[in-house]
C-alpha positions in Angstrom: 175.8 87.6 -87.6 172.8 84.9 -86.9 173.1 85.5 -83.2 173.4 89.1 -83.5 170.1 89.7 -85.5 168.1 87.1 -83.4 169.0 88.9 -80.3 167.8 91.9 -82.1 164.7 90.2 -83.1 164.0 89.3 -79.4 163.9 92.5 -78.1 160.9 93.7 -80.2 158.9 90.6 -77.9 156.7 89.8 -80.1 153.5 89.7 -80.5 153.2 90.2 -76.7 155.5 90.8 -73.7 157.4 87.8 -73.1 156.9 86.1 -75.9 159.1 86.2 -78.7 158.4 85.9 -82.3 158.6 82.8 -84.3 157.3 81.3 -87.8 155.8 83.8 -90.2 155.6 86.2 -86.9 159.6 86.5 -87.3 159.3 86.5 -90.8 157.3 89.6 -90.8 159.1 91.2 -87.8 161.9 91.4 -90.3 159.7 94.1 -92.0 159.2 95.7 -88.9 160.4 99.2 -89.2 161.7 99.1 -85.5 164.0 96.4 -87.1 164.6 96.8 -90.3 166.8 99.5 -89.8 169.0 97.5 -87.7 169.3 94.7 -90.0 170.8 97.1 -92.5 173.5 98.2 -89.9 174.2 94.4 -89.4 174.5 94.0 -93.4 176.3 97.3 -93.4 179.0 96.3 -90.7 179.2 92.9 -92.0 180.5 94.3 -95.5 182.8 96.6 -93.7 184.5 94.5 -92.3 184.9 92.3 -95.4 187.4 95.1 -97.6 186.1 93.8 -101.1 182.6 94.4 -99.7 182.8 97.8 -98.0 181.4 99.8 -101.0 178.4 98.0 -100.2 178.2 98.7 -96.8 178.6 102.1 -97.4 175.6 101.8 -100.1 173.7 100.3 -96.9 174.6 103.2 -94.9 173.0 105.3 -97.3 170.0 103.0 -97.8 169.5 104.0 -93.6 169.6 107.3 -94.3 167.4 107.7 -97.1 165.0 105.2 -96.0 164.4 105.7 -92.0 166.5 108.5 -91.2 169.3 106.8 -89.3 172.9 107.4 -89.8 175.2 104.3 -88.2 178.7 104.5 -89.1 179.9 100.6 -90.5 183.3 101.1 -88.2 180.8 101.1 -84.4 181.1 97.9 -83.4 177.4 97.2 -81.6 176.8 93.9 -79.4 173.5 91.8 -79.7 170.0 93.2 -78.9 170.1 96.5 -80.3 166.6 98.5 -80.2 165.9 101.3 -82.1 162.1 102.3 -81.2 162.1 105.1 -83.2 165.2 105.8 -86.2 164.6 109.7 -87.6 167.3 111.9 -87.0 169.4 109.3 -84.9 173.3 109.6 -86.1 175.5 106.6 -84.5 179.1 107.6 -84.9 180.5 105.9 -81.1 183.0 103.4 -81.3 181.4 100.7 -79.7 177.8 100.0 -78.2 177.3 97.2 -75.9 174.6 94.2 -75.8 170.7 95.3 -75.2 171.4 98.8 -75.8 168.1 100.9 -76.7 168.6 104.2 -78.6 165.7 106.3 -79.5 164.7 109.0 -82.2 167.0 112.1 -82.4 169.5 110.9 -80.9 173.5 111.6 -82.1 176.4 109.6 -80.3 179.7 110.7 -81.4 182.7 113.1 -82.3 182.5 116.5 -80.0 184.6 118.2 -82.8 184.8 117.4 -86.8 186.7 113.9 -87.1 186.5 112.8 -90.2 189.1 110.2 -89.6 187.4 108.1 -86.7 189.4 108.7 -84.4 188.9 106.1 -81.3 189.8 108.6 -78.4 186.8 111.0 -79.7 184.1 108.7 -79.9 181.7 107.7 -77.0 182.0 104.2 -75.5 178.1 102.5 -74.4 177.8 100.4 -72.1 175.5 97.0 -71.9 171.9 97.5 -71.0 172.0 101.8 -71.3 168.9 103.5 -72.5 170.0 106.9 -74.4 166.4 108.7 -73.9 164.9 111.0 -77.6 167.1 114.3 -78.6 170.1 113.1 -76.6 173.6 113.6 -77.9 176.8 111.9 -76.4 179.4 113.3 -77.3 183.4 113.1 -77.6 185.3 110.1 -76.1 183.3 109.5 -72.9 182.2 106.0 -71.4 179.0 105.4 -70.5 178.3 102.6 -68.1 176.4 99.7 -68.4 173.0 100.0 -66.9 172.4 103.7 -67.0 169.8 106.1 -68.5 170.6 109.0 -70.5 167.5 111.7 -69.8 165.6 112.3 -72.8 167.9 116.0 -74.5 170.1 115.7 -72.2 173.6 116.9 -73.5 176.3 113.7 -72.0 180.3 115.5 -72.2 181.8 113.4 -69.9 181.6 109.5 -68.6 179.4 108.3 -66.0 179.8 105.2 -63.7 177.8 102.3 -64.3 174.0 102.2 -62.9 173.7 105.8 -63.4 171.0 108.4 -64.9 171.9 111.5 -66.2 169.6 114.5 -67.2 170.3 117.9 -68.5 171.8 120.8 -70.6 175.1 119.9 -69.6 174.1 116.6 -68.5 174.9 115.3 -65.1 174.5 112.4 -63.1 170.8 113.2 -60.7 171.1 109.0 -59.7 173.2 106.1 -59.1 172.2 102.6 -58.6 172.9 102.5 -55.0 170.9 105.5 -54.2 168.0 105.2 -52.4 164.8 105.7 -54.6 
């Protein structure tokens, strides 16, 4: 859980660009409310996975909600160097995330339907490196690929390659890596 949270750390760079944070800078980017958050998903998943400590986690989950907003279900499984600029209104209910995934405010990745019992096959699959833009929702058992964008209320129902950016009410794919800018 170390390396997870100090990826996570890193990718707030601070106190500049570049630089990361270290000493009391670190200790107070822990209070930093772009990673606070996130720490209580890591403390949250951490219990889950531990079944005598998974009343906790749900306690955590709560915490998120009451305190910034966020809902992350304790069953996602998310990879190192998670960002979450902005938390209110975000739910997390995918499967899996990948490494240096930013997610920002509004956002709702999961079931397309009611699914209650977590059902693998209806919840979204993110890539590494993907940037799901404010007010999007991902939705149902699609995979996005590693290096796209998701446009900022744009409405994802179905996967997209890697490399791509997709926009829109339904969402679709406006550019692919190898396109020409």
């Amino acid at each position: 859980m170390s390396q997870l949270l100090s990826a996570d750390l890193d990718r707030l760079r601070t106190p500049a660009p570049g630089q990361f944070a270290t000493g009391w800078r670190a200790r107070l980017a822990v209070l930093n409310p772009r990673f606070f958050p996130v720490l209580i998903i890591r403390l949250a998943r951490f219990c889950h996975l531990r079944p005598w400590l998974r009343p906790l986690g749900g306690l955590l989950t709560w915490m998120n909600v009451i305190l910034f907003g966020i809902e992350c279900t304790p069953k996602c499984s998310i990879g190192p160097g998670l960002f979450l600029p902005h938390t209110v209104g975000t739910v997390i209910g995918a499967m899996e995330i990948g490494a240096g995934v930013t997610i920002f405010q509004g956002v709702t990745l999961g079931a397309a339907a009611a699914d209650m019992g977590f059902n693998a096959d209806l919840r979204p699959r993110i890539g590494d490196r993907v940037c799901v833009g404010a007010g999007a929702k991902v939705l149902g058992g699609v995979v996005i690929g590693a290096d796209s964008n998701i446009g900022a209320n744009a409405v994802l129902l179905q996967s997209i390659d890697a490399g791509s950016t997709a926009v829109g009410i339904p969402a679709r794919v406006v550019r692919t890596i190898t396109d020409p800018l």
